[in-house]
C-alpha positions in Angstrom: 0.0 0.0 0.0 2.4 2.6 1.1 4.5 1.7 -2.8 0.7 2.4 -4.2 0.9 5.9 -2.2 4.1 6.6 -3.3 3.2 6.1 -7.3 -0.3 8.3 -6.1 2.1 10.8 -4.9 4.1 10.9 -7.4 1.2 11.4 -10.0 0.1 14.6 -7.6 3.5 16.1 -8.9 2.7 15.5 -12.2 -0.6 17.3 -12.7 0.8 20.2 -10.4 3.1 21.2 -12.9 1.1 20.6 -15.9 -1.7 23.3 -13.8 1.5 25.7 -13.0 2.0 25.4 -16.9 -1.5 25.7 -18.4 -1.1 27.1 -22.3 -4.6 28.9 -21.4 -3.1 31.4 -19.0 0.1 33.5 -18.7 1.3 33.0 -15.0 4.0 35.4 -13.7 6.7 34.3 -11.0 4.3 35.2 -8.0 0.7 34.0 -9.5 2.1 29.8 -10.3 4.2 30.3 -6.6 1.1 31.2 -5.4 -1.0 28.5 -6.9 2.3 26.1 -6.2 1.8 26.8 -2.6 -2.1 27.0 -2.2 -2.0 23.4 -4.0 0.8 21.5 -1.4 -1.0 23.3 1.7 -4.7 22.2 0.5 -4.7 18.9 -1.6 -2.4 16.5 -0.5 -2.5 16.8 3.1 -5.6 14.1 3.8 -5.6 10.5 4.8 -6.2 10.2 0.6 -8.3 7.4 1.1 -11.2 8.9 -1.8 -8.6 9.4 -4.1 -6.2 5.9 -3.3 -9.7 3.8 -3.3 -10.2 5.0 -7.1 -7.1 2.9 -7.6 -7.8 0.1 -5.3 -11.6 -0.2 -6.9 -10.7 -0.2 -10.5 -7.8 -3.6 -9.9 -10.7 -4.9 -7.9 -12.9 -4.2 -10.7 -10.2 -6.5 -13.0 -10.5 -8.9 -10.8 -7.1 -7.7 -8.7 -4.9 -7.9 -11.9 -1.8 -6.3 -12.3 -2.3 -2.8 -13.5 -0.4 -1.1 -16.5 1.9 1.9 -15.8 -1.0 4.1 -17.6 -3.8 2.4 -16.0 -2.3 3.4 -12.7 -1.5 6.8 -14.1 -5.5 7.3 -15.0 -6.9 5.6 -12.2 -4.7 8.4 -9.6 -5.5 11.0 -11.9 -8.8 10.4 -11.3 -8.4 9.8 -7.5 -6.7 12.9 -7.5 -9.3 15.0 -9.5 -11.6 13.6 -5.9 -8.9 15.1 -3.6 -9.0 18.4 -5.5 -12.8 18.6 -5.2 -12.4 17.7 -1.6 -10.0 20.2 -1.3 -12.3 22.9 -2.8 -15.3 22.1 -0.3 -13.0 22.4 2.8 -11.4 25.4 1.8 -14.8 27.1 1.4 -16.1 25.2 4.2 -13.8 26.5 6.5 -14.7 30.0 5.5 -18.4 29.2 6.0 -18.2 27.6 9.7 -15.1 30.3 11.1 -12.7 27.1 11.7 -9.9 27.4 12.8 -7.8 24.5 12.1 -7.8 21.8 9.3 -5.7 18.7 9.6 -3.6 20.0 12.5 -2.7 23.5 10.7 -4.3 26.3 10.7 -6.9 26.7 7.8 -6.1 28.2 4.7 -8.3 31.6 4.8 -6.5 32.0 8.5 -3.4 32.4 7.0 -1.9 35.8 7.3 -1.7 36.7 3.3 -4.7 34.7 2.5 -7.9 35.8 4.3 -10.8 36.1 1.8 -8.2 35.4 -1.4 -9.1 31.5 -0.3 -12.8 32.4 -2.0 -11.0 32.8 -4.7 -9.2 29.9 -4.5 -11.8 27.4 -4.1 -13.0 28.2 -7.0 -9.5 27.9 -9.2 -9.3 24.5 -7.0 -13.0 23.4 -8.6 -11.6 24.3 -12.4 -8.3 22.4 -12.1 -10.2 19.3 -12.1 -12.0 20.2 -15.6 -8.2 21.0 -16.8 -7.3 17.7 -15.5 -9.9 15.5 -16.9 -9.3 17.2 -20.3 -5.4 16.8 -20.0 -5.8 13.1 -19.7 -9.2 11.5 -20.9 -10.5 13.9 -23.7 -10.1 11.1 -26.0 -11.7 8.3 -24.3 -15.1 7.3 -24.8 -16.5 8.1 -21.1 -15.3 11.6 -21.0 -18.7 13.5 -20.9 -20.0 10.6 -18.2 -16.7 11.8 -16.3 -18.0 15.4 -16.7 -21.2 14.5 -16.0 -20.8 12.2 -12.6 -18.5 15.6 -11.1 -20.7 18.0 -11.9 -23.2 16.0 -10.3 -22.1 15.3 -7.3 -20.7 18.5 -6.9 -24.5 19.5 -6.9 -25.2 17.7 -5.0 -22.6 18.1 -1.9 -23.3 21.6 -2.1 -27.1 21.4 -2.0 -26.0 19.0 1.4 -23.9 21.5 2.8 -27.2 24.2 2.1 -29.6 22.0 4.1 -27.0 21.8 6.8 -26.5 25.2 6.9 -29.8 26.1 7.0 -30.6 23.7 9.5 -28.3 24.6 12.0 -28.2 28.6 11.8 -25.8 29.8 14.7 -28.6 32.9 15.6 -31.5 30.8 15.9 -30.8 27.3 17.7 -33.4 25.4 17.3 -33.2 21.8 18.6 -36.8 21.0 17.0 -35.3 21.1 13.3 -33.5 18.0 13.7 -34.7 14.8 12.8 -33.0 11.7 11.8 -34.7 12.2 8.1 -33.0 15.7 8.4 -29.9 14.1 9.4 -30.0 11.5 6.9 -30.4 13.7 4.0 -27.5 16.3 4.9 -25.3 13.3 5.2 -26.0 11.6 2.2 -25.9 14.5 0.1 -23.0 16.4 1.9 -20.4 13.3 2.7 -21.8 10.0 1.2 -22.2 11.0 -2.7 -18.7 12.3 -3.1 -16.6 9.9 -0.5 -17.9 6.5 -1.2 -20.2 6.5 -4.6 -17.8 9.0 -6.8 -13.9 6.7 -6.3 -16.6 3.6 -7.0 -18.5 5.6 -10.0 -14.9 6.7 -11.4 -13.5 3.5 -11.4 -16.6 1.5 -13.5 -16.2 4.0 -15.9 -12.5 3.4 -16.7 -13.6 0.3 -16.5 -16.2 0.6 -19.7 -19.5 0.4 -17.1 -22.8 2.6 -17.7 -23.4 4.2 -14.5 -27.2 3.8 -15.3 -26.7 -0.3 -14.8 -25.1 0.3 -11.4 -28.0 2.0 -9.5 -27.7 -0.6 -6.8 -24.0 -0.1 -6.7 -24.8 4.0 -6.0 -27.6 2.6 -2.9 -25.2 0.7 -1.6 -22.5 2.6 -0.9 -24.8 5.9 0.1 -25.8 3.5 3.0 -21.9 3.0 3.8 -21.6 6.6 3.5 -23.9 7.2 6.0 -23.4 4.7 8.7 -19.6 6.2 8.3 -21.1 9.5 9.1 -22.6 8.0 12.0 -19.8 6.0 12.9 -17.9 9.7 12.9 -21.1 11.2 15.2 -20.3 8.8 17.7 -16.6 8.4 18.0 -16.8 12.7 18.4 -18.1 12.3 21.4 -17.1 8.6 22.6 -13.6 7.9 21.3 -10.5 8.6 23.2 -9.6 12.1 21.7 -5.8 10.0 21.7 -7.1 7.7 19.3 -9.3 10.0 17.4 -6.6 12.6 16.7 -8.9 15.4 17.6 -10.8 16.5 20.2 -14.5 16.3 19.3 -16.6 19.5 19.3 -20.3 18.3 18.0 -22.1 19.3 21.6 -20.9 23.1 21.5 -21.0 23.7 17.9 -24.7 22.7 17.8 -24.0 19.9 15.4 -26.9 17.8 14.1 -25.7 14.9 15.0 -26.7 11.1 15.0 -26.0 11.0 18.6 -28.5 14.5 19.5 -31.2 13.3 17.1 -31.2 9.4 18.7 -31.6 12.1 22.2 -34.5 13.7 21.2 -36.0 10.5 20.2 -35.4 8.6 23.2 -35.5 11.3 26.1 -38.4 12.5 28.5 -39.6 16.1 29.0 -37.3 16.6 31.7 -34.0 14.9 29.6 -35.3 17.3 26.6 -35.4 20.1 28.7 -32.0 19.3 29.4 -31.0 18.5 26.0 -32.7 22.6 25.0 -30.8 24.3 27.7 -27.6 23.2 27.6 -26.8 21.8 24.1 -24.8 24.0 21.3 -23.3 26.0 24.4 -18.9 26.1 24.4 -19.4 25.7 28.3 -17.8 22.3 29.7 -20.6 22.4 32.3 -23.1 22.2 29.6 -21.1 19.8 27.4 -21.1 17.5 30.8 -24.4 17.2 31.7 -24.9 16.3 27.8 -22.4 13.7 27.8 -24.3 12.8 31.1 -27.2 12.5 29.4 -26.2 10.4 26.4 -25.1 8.1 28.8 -28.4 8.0 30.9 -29.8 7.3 27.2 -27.4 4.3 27.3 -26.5 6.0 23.4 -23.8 4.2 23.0 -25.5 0.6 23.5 -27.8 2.5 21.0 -25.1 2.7 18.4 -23.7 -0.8 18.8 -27.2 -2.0 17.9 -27.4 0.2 14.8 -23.7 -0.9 14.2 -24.7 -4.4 14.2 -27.9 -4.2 11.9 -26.0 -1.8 9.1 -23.6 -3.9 8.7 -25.7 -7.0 8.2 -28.1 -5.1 6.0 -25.0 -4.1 3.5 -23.4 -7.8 4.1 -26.4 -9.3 2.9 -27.3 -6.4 -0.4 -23.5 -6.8 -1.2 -23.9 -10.8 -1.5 -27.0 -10.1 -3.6 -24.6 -8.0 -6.1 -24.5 -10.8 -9.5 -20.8 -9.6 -10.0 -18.4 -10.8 -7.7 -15.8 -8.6 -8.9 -18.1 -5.1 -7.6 -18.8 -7.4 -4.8 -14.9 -7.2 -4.0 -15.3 -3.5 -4.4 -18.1 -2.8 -2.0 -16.7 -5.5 0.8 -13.3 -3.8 0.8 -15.2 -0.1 1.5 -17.2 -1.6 4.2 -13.8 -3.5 5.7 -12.2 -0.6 6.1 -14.7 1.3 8.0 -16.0 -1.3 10.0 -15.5 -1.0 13.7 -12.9 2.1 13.0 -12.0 3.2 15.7 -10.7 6.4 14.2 
């Protein structure tokens, strides 16, 4: 694996410079340094997994073959035109929810020279993936499907990050807007589309599949994509902050979480009470008695059980699958998030 990040890495170098070169504009010294460095501080710095699975799904997709030099080559470019659009949402994301970190630095609109530039550069992180995907597969037959499946789910992650932002507007707290069906929907338009159905979706069309006859492929893996996200709602407030890497902030930042939603459901009037006056506040009093209360709830009990029937319900639709090779696909996604402790 860490030979197959090496090669990803190395293919990260190579669409940099083509970008820092592009015929179509005249860079001086300071605009490609500046694109140089806003590139190295906002793409490669993930865990890569969206981009590295694009790989990993298409050999799985050949039934685990050995890959040519060029296949590898497409496949990354591919993986990487994922990282790129990741990179595009956090930047911008950051802006929208005042972080202040982003992978253990500080995030890119924070940065002394940058500020509001970093709107700026979301949007010239969005268009090098349209130079990239014509730099390399303008001639193949699933070009416009390549065009088409970004665009798409670059719909709709955005139209996911718009319910979520609407839902949770900082002035007006309002516990009563969240639902799971709310929940459910921001997740699977905002994280499940373009982290586990767009590496899959890339990889079947390198590999000469019609999206259209993979439907069941797409349901799938938005049900992976969401019991990840709720996988991640629980290990914010359960895991060891050690393990996790972070310390989780859902409670004060009024988050609609799995975890607050499964509260509401399950809780008295006097828990909900609770629940109204003390969640969304940056107060470790308040984030105690809420922590209290989830484990009053016995929430974590909760999530073992929905741990247990999610993954039985996406053992048994994967065995259904009539091709064992996306089978192999879809059963190494779910094996690497299963029980995750991180």
């Amino acid at each position: 694996m860490s030979d197959l990040k090496a090669k990803f890495l190395e293919v990260y170098d190579v669409l940099k410079s083509e970008l820092l070169n592009d015929p179509d504009f005249e860079f001086t010294d300071d605009s490609r340094q500046w694109v140089d460095k806003m590139l190295d501080y906002n793409v490669p710095g993930g865990k890569l997994n969206r981009g590295l699975s694009v790989i990993d799904s298409y050999s799985l997709l050949n039934d685990g073959r050995e890959l040519t030099s060029e296949e590898i080559f497409q496949a990354s470019a591919l993986g990487w035109c994922i990282e790129w659009l990741q990179a595009y949402f956090l930047v911008l994301d950051d802006i929208m929810d005042s972080s202040h970190t982003r992978r253990g630095q500080p995030c890119w609109y924070k940065l002394p020279k940058v500020g509001m530039i970093a709107v700026n550069d979301g949007i010239l992180l969005r268009n090098h993936i349209t130079r990239i995907l014509k730099n390399h597969f303008r001639p193949m037959p699933y070009y416009v499907d390549l065009l088409d499946l970004f665009n798409e789910v670059e719909f709709q992650t955005a139209s996911g990050q718009m319910i979520d932002l609407i839902t949770t507007l900082v002035g007006e707290k309002d516990l009563s807007k969240y639902s799971l069906p709310i929940h459910r929907r921001i997740v699977q338009y905002k994280t499940a589309y373009y982290s586990f159905y767009l590496p899959v979706a890339c990889a079947l069309l390198m590999a000469g599949e019609n999206l259209d006859k993979h439907v069941d492929v797409k349901n799938i893996l938005i049900e992976m994509g969401i019991y990840f996200q709720v996988q991640d709602d629980y290990l914010d407030c359960f895991a060891d902050p050690e393990v996790l890497g972070k310390i989780g902030t859902d409670i004060q930042d009024f988050k609609c979480s799995w975890l607050v939603v499964k509260a509401l459901e399950l809780c008295n009037e006097e828990q909900k009470k609770l629940l109204y006056e003390n969640y969304g506040k940056d107060d470790p009093a308040c984030i105690a008695k809420i922590k209290t209360l989830y484990n009053d709830l016995k929430l974590e009990e909760v999530f073992l059980e929905y741990e247990k029937k999610s993954y039985e319900k996406l053992t048994s639709s994967i065995a259904a699958h009539p091709s064992k090779a996306v089978q192999a696909v879809l059963q190494s996604f779910l094996g690497k998030i299963y029980k995750r402790q991180k």
